[in-house]
C-alpha positions in Angstrom: 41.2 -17.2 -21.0 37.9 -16.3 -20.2 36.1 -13.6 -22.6 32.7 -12.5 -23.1 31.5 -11.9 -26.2 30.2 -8.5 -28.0 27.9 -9.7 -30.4 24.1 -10.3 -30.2 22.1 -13.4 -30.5 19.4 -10.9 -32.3 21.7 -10.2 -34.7 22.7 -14.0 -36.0 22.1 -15.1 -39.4 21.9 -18.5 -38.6 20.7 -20.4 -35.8 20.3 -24.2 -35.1 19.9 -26.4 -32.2 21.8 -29.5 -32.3 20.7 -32.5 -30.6 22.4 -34.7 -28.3 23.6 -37.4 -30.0 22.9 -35.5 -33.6 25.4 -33.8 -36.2 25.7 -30.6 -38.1 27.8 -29.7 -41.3 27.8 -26.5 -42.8 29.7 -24.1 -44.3 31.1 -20.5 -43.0 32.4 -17.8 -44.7 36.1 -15.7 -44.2 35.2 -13.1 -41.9 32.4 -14.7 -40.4 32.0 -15.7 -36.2 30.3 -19.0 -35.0 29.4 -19.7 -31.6 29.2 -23.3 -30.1 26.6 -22.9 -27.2 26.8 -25.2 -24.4 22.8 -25.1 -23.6 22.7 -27.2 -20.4 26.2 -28.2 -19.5 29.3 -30.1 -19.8 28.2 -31.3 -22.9 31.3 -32.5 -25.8 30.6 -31.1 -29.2 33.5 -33.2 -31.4 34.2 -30.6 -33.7 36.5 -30.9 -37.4 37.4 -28.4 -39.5 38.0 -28.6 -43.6 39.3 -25.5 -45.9 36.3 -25.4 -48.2 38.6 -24.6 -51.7 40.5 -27.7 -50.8 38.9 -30.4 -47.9 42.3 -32.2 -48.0 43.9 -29.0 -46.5 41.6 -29.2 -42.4 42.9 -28.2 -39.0 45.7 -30.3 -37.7 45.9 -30.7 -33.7 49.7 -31.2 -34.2 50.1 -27.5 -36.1 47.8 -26.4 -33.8 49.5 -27.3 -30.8 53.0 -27.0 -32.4 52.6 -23.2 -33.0 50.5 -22.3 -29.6 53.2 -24.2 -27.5 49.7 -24.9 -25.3 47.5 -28.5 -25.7 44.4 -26.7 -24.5 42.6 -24.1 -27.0 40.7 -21.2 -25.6 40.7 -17.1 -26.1 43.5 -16.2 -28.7 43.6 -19.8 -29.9 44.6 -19.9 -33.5 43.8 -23.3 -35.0 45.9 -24.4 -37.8 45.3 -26.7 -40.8 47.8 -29.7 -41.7 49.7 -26.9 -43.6 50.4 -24.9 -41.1 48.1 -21.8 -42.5 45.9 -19.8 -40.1 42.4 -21.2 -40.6 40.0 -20.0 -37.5 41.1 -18.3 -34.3 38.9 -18.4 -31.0 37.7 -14.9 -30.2 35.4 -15.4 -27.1 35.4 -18.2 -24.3 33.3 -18.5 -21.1 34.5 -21.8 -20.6 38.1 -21.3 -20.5 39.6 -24.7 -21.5 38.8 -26.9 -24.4 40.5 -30.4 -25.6 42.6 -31.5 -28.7 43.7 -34.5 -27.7 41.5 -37.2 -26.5 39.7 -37.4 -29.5 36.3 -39.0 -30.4 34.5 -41.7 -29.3 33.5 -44.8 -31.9 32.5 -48.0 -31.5 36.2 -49.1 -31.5 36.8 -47.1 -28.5 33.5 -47.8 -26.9 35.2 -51.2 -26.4 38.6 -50.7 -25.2 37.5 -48.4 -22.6 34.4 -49.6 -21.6 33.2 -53.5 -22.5 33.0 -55.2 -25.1 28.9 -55.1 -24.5 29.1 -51.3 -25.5 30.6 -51.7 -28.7 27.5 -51.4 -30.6 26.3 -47.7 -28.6 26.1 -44.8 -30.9 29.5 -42.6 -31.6 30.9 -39.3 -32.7 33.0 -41.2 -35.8 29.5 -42.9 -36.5 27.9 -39.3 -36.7 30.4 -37.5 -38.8 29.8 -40.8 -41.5 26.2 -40.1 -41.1 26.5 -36.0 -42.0 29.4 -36.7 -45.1 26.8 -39.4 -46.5 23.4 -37.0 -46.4 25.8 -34.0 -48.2 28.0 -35.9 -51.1 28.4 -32.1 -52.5 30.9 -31.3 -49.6 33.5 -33.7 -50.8 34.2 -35.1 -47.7 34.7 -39.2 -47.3 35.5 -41.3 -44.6 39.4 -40.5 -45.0 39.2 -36.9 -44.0 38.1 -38.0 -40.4 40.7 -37.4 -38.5 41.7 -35.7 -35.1 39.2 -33.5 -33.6 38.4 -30.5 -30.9 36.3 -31.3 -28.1 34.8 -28.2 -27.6 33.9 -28.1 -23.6 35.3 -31.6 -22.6 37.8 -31.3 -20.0 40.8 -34.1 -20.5 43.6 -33.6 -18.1 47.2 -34.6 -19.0 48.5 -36.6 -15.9 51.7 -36.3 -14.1 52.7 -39.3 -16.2 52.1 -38.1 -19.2 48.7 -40.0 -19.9 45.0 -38.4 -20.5 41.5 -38.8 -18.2 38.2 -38.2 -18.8 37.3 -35.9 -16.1 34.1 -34.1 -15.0 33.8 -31.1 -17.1 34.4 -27.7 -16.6 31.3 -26.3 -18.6 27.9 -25.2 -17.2 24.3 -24.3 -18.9 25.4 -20.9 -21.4 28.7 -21.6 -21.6 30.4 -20.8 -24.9 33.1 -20.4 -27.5 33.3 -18.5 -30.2 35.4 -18.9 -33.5 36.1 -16.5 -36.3 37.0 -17.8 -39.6 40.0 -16.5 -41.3 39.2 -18.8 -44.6 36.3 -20.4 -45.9 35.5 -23.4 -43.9 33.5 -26.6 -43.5 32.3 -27.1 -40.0 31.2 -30.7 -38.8 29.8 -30.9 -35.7 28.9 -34.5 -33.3 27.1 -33.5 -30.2 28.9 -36.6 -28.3 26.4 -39.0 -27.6 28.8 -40.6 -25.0 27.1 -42.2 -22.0 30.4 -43.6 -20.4 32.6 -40.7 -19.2 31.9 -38.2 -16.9 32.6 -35.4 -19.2 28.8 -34.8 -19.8 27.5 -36.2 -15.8 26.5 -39.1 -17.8 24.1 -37.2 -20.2 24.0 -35.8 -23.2 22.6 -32.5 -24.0 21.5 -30.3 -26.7 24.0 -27.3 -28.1 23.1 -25.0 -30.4 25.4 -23.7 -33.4 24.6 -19.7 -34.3 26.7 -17.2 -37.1 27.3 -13.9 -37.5 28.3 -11.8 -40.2 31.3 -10.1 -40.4 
C-alpha cells in the first residue's frame, strides 16, 4: 500500500549514503523511524534485522509471513523476529511491494544461476561478513546470516509456485520507511548484483536516514 511519509529529511538525525555494492550496520533505537531511500532506481538493498539485547532473537521471514498471511511486505507490514514478537513495522511506502523470499545473492548462487565463470563476482552474503568483521562489538558471526528482505526487488511467485527475478518496480526517490518497536541492529548490502534485472543491470547508491521518535 502506497503511503507518503510525514516526516522531514531536515529533521533526520542521521544520514548516510550507501554505495552500490557497500554495507551498512548500525543500530536504532525503540521508537525511532528509518527510511531506506531508493536514490536512482530499482536498486536491492538485502536488509537483516537482529534484537540488539539478544542477536540470536532477528526477524524471521516465516513469522513474518505466517502472521501477515501476505509474502510481500509494504505499508502496515509488521516484521517478526524468530519468536514471533513484534520487532519493526513499515509505516511509509512509495514503492508498494518489497520481497522476503528470494533471498540474497553469494558466490554460491552466483553459480547456480548464472555460470560457473561468475562465482568469484562480489555478493550480498560476502558484504554482510565484511560489516560483522569491521564491528566485533555487535556480536554478530557468520551464523546469524540468515534469510533476508529485499527492500525494492520485485520477485514474483509463479503460477507454479516457483520465484523470478523480474524488472523492478522502484524508481529514483522511491522509499520505505520502518519504525522500530525494539532496539534493533540493522545490516544493510546494497546488492551489488549484475545478473538479474532487478536493478536494469546496475547497481546504485541508497541512502539510510533516522528519525527520532
Amino acid at each position: 500500500m502506497i503511503r507518503e511519509s510525514s516526516l522531514s529529511i531536515d529533521d533526520a538525525v542521521f544520514r548516510e549514503v550507501v554505495w552500490a555494492g557497500d554495507y551498512y550496520l548500525g543500530k536504532v533505537s525503540a521508537g525511532q523511524t528509518f527510511r531506506i531511500l531508493d536514490l536512482e532506481g530499482n536498486q536491492a538493498a538485502d536488509t537483516l534485522f537482529f534484537c540488539v539485547d539478544d542477536p540470536s532473537e532477528r526477524y524471521s521471514a516465516t513469522d513474518t509471513i505466517r502472521e501477515q498471511h501476505n509474502v510481500y511486505l509494504t505499508t502496515g507490514s509488521v516484521l517478526r523476529t524468530n519468536q514471533n514478537r513484534a520487532m519493526l513495522e513499515i509505516v511509509a511506502d512509495t514503492c508498494g511491494r518489497h520481497d522476503t523470499l528470494g533471498g540474497a545473492c553469494a558466490t554460491e548462487s552466483n553459480t547456480v544461476r548464472y555460470d560457473l565463470e561468475k562465482r568469484c563476482m562480489h555478493a550480498c552474503r560476502d558484504s554482510w561478513m565484511l560489516a560483522i568483521a569491521e564491528k566485533p562489538e555487535y556480536g554478530l558471526s557468520k551464523r546469524d546470516i540468515t534469510h533476508n528482505i529485499n527492500f525494492f526487488m520485485n520477485v514474483p511467485v509463479t503460477d507454479e509456485g516457483g520465484l523470478s527475478f523480474a524488472d523492478g518496480i522502484s524508481a529514483p526517490g522511491k522509499y520505505v520507511e520502518l519504525k522500530a518497536l525494539v532496539e534493533v541492529y540493522v545490516l544493510i548490502s546494497n546488492c551489488p548484483q549484475l545478473n538479474n534485472p532487478c536493478n536494469a543491470y546496475n547497481p546504485t547508491p541508497i541512502e539510510y536516514l533516522v528519525w527520532n521518535a
